[in-house]
C-alpha positions in Angstrom: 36.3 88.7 19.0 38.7 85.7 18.2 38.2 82.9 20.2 41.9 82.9 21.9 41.1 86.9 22.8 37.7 85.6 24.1 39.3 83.1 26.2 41.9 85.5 27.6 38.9 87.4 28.4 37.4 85.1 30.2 40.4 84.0 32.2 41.0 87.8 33.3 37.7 87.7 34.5 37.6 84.3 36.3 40.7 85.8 38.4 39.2 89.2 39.1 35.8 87.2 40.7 38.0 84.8 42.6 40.1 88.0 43.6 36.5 89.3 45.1 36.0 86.2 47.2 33.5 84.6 44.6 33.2 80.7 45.0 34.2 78.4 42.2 30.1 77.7 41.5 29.5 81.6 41.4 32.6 82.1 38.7 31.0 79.4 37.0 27.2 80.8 36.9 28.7 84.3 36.0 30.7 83.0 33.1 27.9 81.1 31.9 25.7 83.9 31.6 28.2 86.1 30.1 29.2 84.1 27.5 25.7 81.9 27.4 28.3 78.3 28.3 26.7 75.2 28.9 26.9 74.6 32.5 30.1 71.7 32.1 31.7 74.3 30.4 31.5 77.2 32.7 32.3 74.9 35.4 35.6 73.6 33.5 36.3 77.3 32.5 35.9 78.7 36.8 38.7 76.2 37.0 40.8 77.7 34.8 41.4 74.8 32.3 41.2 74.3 28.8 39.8 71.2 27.8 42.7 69.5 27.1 44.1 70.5 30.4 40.8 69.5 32.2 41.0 66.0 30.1 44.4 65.6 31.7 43.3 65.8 35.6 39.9 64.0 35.1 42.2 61.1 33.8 44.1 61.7 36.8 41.7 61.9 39.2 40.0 58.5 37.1 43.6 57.2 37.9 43.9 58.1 41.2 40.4 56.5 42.1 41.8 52.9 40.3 38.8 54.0 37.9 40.4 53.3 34.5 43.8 51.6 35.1 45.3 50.7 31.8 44.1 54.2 30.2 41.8 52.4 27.8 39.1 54.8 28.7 40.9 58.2 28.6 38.9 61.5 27.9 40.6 63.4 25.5 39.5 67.4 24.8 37.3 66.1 21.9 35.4 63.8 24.0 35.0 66.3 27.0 33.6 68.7 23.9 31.6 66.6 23.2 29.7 66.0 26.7 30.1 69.7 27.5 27.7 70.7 24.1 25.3 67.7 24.4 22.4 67.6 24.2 23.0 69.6 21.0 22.6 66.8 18.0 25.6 63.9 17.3 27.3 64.7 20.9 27.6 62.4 23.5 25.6 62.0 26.3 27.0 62.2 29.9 26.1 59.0 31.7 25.6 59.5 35.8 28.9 58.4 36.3 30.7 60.6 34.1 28.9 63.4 35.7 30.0 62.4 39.2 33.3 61.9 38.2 33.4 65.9 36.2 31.5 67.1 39.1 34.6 65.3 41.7 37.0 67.1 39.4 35.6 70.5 39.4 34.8 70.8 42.8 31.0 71.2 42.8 27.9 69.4 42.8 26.4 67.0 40.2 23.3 69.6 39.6 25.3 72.1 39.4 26.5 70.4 35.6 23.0 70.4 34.2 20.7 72.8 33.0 16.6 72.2 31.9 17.7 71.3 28.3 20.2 68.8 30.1 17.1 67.2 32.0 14.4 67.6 29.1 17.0 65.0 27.3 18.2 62.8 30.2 16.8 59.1 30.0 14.4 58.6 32.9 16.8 55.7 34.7 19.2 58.3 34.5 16.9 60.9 35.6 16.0 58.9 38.6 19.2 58.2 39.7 20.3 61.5 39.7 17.2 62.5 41.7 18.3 60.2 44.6 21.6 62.3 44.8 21.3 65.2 48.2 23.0 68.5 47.4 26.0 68.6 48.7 27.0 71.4 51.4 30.4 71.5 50.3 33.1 71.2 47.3 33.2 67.4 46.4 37.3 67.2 47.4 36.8 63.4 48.7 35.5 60.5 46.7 36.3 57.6 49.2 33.9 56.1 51.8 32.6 58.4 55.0 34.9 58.4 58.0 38.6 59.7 58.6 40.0 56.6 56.3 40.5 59.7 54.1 40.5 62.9 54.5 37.1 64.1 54.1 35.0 67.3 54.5 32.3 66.6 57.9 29.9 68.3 55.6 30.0 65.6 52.8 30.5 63.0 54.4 28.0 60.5 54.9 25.6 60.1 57.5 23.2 58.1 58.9 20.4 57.7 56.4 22.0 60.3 53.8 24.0 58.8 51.5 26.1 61.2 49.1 25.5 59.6 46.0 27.7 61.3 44.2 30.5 59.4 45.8 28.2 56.2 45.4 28.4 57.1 41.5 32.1 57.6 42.0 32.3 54.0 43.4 29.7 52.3 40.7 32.4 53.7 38.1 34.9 50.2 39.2 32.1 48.3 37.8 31.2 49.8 34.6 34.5 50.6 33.9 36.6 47.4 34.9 35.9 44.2 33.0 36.3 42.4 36.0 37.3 43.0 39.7 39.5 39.4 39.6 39.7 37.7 36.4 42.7 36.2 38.0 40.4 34.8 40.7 37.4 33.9 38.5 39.4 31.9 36.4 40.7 29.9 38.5 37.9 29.6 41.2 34.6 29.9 39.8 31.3 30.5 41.7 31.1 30.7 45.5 29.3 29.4 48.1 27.6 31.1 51.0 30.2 32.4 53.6 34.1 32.0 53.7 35.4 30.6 50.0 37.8 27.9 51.0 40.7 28.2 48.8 39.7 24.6 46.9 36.5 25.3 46.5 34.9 26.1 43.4 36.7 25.0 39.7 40.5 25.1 40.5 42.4 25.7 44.3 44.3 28.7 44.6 46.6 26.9 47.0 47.1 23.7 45.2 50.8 24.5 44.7 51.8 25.9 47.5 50.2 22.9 49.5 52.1 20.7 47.2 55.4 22.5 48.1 54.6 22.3 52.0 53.2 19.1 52.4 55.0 16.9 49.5 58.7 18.6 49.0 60.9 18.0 46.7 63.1 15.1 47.1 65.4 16.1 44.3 68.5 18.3 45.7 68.7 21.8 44.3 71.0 22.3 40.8 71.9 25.9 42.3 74.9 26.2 44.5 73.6 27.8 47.7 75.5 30.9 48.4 74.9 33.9 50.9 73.6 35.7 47.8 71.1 33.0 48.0 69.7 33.6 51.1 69.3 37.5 50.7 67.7 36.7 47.2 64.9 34.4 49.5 64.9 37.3 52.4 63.6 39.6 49.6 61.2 37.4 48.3 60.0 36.4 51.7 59.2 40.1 52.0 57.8 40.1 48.8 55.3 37.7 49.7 53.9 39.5 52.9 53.5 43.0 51.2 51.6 41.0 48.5 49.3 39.5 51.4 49.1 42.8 52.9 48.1 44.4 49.7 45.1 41.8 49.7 46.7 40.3 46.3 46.2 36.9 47.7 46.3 35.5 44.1 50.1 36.8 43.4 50.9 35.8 46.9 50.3 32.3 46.1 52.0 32.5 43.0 55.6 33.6 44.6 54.8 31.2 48.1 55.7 27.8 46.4 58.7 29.5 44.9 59.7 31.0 48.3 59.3 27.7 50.7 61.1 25.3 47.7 63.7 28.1 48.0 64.5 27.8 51.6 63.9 24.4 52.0 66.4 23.8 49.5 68.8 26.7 51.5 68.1 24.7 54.6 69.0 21.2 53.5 72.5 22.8 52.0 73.2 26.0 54.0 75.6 27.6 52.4 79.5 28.0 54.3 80.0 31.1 56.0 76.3 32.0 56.7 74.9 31.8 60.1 72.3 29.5 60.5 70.0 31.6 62.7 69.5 33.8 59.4 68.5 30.5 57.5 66.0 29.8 60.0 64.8 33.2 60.5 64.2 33.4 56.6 62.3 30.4 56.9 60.5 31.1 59.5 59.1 34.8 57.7 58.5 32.8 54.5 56.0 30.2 56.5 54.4 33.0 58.9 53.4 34.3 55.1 51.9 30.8 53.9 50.0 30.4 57.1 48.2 34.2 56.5 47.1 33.4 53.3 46.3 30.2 54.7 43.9 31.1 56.8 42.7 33.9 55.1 41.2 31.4 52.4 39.8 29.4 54.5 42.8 26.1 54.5 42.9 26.0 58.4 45.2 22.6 58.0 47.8 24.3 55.9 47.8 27.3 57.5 48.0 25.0 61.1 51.1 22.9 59.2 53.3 26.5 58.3 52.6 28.2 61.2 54.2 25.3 62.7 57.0 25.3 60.8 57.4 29.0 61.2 57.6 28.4 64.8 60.1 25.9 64.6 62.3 27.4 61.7 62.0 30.6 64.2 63.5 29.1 67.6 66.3 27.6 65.2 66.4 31.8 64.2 66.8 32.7 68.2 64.2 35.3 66.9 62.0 35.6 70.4 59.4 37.9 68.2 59.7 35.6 65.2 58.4 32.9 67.9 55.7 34.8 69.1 54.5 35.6 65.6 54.3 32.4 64.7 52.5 31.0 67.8 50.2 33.7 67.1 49.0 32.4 63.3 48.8 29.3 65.5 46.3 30.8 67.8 44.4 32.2 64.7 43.8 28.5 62.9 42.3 28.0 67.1 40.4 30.9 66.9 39.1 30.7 63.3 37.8 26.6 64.1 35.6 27.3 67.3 38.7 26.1 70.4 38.9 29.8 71.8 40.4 28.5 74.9 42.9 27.0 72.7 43.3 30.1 71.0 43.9 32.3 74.5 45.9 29.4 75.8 48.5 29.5 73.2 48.2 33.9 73.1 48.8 34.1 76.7 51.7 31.2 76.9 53.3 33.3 74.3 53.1 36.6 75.5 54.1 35.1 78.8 57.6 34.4 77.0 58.0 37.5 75.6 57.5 39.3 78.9 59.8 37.1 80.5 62.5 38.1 78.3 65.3 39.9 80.4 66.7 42.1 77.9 64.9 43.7 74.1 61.7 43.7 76.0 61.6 47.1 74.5 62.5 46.3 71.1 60.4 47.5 68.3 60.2 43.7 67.0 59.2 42.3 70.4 56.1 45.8 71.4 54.8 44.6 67.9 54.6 40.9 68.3 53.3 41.8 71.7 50.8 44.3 71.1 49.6 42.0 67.8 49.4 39.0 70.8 47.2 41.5 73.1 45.1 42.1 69.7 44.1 38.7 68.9 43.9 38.1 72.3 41.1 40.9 72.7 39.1 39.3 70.0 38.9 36.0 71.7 37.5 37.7 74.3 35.0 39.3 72.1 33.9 36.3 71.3 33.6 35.0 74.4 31.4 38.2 75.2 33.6 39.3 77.7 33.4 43.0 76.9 35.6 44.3 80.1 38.4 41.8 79.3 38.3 42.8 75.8 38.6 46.4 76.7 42.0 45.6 79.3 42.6 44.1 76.6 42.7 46.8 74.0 43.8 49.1 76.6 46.8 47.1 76.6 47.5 46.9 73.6 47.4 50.5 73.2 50.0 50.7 75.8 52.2 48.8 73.5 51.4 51.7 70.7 52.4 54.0 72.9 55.7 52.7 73.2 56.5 51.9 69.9 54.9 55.1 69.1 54.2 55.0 65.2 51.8 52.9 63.3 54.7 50.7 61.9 54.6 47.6 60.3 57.2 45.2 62.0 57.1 41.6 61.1 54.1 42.5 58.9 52.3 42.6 62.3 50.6 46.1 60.9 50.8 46.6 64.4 50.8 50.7 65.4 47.7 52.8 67.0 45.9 52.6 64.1 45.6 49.3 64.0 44.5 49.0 67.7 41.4 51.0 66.4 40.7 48.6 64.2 40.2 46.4 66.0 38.4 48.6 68.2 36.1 48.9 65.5 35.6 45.4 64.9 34.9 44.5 68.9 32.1 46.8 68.7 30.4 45.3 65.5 31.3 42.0 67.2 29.8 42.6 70.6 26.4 44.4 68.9 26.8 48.1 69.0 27.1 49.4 65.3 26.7 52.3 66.5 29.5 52.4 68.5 31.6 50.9 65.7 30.6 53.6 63.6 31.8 56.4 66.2 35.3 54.5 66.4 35.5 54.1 62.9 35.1 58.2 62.3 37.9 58.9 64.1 40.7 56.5 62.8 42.5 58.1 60.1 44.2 55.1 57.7 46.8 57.7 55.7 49.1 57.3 59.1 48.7 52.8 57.7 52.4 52.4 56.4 52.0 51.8 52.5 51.5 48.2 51.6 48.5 47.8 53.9 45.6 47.9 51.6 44.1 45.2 53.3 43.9 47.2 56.4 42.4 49.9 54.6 39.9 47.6 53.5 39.4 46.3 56.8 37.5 49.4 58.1 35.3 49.9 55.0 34.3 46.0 55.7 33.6 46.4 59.3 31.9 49.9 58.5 29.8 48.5 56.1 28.7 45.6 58.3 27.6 48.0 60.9 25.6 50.9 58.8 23.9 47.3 57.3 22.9 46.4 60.8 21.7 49.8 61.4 19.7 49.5 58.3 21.7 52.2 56.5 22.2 50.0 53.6 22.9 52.9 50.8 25.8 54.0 52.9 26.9 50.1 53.9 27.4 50.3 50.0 29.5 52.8 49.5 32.0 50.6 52.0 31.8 47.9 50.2 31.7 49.6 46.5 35.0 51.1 48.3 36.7 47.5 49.0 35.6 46.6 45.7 38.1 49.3 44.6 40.7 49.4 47.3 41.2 45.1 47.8 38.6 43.6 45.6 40.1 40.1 46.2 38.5 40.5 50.0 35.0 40.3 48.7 36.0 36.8 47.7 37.7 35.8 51.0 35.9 37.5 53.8 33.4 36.1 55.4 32.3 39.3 56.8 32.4 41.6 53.2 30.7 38.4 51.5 27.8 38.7 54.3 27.5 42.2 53.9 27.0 42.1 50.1 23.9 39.2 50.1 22.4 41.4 52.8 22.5 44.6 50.5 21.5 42.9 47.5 18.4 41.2 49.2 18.4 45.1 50.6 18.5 46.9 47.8 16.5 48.8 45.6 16.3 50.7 42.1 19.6 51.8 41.2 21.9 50.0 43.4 21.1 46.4 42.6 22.8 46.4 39.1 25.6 47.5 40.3 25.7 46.1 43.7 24.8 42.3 41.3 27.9 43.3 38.9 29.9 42.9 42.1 28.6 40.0 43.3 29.1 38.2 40.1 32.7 39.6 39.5 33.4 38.5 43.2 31.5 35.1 43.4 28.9 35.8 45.6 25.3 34.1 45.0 22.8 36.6 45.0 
């Protein structure tokens, strides 16, 4: 029989068994023994691909995951030949991770790709690796971190003390196949130290310019002739700049920041004729709510003090009420973030106060979202304060606000939308000691319905959800969170406090397998083991 007639063959036959009700795994064990395939093969072949076509969706599926970016590590037909026939002399040998990622592809289990010839072969790191990994009740359609962040089978997902380790695989794949999580960040920053990494820490300072532009402007009048074109030019990148925060790309958000605030101070100091000023300060005003974030984020409590400040002032020049209240906000974060919390709830309060006391808009999307982001911040100061019942009014309240906007939205880059509210349900309950809790809140929010640019709150509940399976000891599932962050926002595990904690404790955690990779991304993030 040719080999094209044989294949037709066995493609007739792969429909008939799925026609019967036969699962993927049972086409693939029949058409292995019919045609005596090596178990990668028949498992490609029950999915009805050729190799070429199975090299194309494991290099989308490596794409999809952020696995191999640049395509410099692309399977190609030959190569999946190759790791189909091993151990058979002069082919190559399918690491762990390669297996995970055929076995995500296909649909099945890990074991399920190797026979005894496959084992007799296998190094014996690899060996025990793979015997850490639990069968898996169910087809391997998810590869993210347990709970609803994605869509994930209850069967595979993982649970306290069972970590699917096929999806840990999955996640160790960023390591070995990235060069390096930030070599923006490492180049410029250098090593660590313990906790928050203050933006000038370390060999350079990621905000140097942008504190020059702030705090030592320009005394030279622009060359450029200010025009209305001008100003929507600055709008954009204003916008720019948040989406870049949001995406946790704090690096290219300070790159475009000085840029932005030269641009409208220079737009303020010669408005141009024609264009209402409100929109010149209401520009302003979004481009230094933007500095103070990323401000804060990296620990510069001063500069992010300083914009916020000017974002509050540039905003009541704006007669932009939720503007106002965004920017007091970022105020009462620098309060919260340096130990005044009664400053912090002071300042929440006064602001939410003067939204509420609005007599018309009260119901404008803009306004429920600066609200409901006030009520937010102003539950986690009474977190702190250990207040549980005022943090859940709190909440409560906030939810309210949801309600009534009634999307997750993302106005004035408040992220602000049910979703978010569970958030930071999630990270009360961590806060005030109940992991377990956290981790029953964090099963049920569902991050798909996070408008696009908000990888960072993506990350957000694989941080917090790692923090809270580390404090119930559950350190092999803590680090398939973090392994996710490392993927999703790896410039987080530089910046936040709470991921940088979580990483020392799993590495002074961890055991056999897990510490080189978990000690790859500490080094590639900074953090001293």
């Amino acid at each position: 029989m040719s080999r094209s007639s044989q294949r037709a063959e066995q493609e007739e036959l792969r429909i008939r068994m799925h026609a019967a009700g036969m699962s993927r795994d049972e086409i693939a064990v029949e058409l292995g023994r019919r045609y005596r395939l090596r178990p990668r093969a028949a498992h490609r072949l029950a999915c009805g691909w050729s190799q070429t076509q199975a090299a194309a969706h494991l290099n989308a599926h490596a794409a999809r995951l952020g696995l191999d970016p640049t395509g410099k590590a692309a399977m190609t037909g030959a190569k999946l030949s190759e790791l189909e026939l091993w151990p058979h002399p002069m082919r190559r040998r399918p690491t762990p991770q390669i297996l995970a990622l055929l076995a995500e592809a296909y649909g099945t289990d890990i074991h399920h790709l190797l026979d005894l010839d496959d084992r007799e072969h296998l190094t014996p790191a690899d060996l025990h690796l793979l015997a850490t990994i639990r069968a898996k009740g169910a087809p391997a359609e998810s590869t993210e971190a347990p709970a609803l962040t994605e869509p994930v089978d209850h069967d595979s997902a993982v649970r306290a003390g069972q970590l699917n380790r096929q999806q840990f695989l999955i996640g160790a794949s960023v390591v070995g196949v990235s060069t390096a999580i930030l070599p923006n960040l490492q180049s410029n920053n250098g090593p660590a130290s313990a906790g928050r990494e203050s933006a000038s820490e370390g060999g350079g300072d990621l905000l140097a310019e942008l504190r020059e532009a702030i705090t030592a402007p320009t005394e030279q009048p622009s060359d450029r002739r200010m025009t209305s074109a001008v100003l929507d030019e600055l709008a954009a990148l204003a916008r720019d700049c948040h989406s870049r925060y949001q995406e946790a790309d704090f690096a290219s958000a300070a790159r475009l920041l000085p840029v932005a605030v030269r641009g409208v101070e220079a737009l303020a100091a010669d408005p141009p004729a024609g264009v209402d000023p409100r929109m010149v300060g209401r520009t302003r005003a979004a481009v230094y709510i933007a500095a103070a974030k990323l401000a804060t984020k990296t620990g510069d409590h001063g500069l992010a003090w300083l914009a916020a400040d000017r974002g509050q002032h540039a905003a009541l020049i704006g007669d932009a009420p939720a503007l106002v209240a965004t920017a007091r906000r970022q105020i009462a974060c620098v309060f919260h973030d340096t130990g005044r919390p009664a400053d912090a709830e002071r300042l929440a309060l006064e602001a939410l106060d003067a939204l509420n006391g609005r007599r018309s808009g009260i119901d404008d999307p803009d306004v429920v979202s600066a609200r409901g982001a006030l009520l937010l911040l102003a539950a986690m100061i009474s977190v702190r304060r250990d207040d549980r019942a005022e943090a859940h009014r709190r909440l409560d309240a906030a939810a309210d606000q949801a309600a009534v906007l009634g999307q997750d939205d993302n106005r004035l880059w408040s992220a602000f939308g049910p979703t978010n509210v569970a958030i930071h349900a999630l990270a009360a309950a961590q806060t005030l000691d109940d992991p377990a809790e956290a981790v029953r809140i964090g099963a049920q929010i569902d991050t798909r319905l996070l408008p696009a640019p908000l990888a960072g709150r993506h990350a957000r509940v694989h941080v917090d959800l790692a923090s809270a399976h580390t404090s119930l000891g559950e350190n092999d599932v803590a680090a398939v969170h973090i392994l996710d962050v490392a993927r999703r926002a790896p410039q987080m595990l530089r910046f936040d406090p709470v991921a940088r904690s979580v990483v020392t404790t799993l590495l002074h955690r961890a055991r056999g397998s897990t510490v080189p990779i978990l000690r790859s991304v500490a080094e590639q993030t900074g953090i001293s083991a």
